[in-house]
C-alpha positions in Angstrom: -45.4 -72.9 -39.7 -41.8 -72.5 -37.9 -40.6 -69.4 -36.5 -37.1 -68.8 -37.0 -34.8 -66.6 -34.1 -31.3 -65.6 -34.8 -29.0 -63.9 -32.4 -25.5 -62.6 -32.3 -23.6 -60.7 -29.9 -23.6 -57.2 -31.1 -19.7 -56.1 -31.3 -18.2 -59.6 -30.2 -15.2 -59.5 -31.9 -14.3 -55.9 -30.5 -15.2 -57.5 -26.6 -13.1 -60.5 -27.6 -9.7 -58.4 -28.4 -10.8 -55.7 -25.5 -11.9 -58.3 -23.2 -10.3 -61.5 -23.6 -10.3 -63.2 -20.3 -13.7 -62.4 -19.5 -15.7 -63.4 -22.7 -15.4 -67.1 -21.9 -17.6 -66.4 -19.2 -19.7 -64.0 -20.1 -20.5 -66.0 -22.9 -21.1 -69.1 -21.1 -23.4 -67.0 -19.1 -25.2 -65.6 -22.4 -25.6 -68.9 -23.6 -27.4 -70.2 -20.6 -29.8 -67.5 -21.0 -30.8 -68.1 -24.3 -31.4 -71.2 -23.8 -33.1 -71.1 -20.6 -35.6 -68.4 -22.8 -35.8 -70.1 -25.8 -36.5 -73.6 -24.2 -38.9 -71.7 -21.6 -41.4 -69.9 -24.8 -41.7 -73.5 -26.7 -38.3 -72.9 -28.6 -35.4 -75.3 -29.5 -32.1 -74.4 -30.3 -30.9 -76.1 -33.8 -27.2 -74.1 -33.8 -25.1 -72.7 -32.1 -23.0 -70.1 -33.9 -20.5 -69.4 -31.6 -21.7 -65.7 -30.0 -25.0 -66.6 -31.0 -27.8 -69.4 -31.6 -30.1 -70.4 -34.6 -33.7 -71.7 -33.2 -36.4 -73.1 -33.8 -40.2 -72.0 -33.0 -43.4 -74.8 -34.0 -46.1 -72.8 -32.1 -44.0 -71.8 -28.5 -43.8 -67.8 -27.6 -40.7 -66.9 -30.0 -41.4 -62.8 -30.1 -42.2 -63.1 -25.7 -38.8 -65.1 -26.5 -36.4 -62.2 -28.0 -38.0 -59.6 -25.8 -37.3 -61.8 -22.5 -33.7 -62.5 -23.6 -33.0 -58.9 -24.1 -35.0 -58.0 -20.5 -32.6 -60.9 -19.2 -29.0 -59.7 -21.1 -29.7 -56.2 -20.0 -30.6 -57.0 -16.1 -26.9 -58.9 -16.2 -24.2 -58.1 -14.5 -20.9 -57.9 -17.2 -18.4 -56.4 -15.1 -15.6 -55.0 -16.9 -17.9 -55.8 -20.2 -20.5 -53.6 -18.9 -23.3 -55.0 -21.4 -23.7 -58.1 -23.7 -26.4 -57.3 -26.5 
């Protein structure tokens, strides 16, 4: 049976208007890490959603997935952002 993950960006649209120059990048830089996680623990990503993805799990790691991603957002650098959750 599949295993579903869904993530967003808590607060994006408040980092967007506070941080507008820097969101480009930092979410290129979230997006990388997702998908580095979530191809890593078995996963596939069906959708992006803009600050976050829709993927898929047939077997793969998906909760050692979520858990990795947020051990990976949190050890992050942001700058100005300060975090990305």
């Amino acid at each position: 049976m599949p295993v579903f993950l869904l993530t967003d960006i808590e607060g994006s649209t408040r980092l967007w208007e506070t941080f507008p120059a820097q969101m480009g990048r930092a979410l290129a830089r979230h997006d990388a890490i997702l998908r580095r996680e979530i191809e890593g623990h078995g996963g596939r990503v069906v959708k992006h959603t803009g600050d976050g993805v829709l993927a898929v799990f047939e077997g793969g790691r998906p909760l050692r997935c979520a858990l990795e991603v947020q051990k990976a957002l949190a050890g992050e650098n942001w700058g100005e952002i300060r975090e990305i959750r």
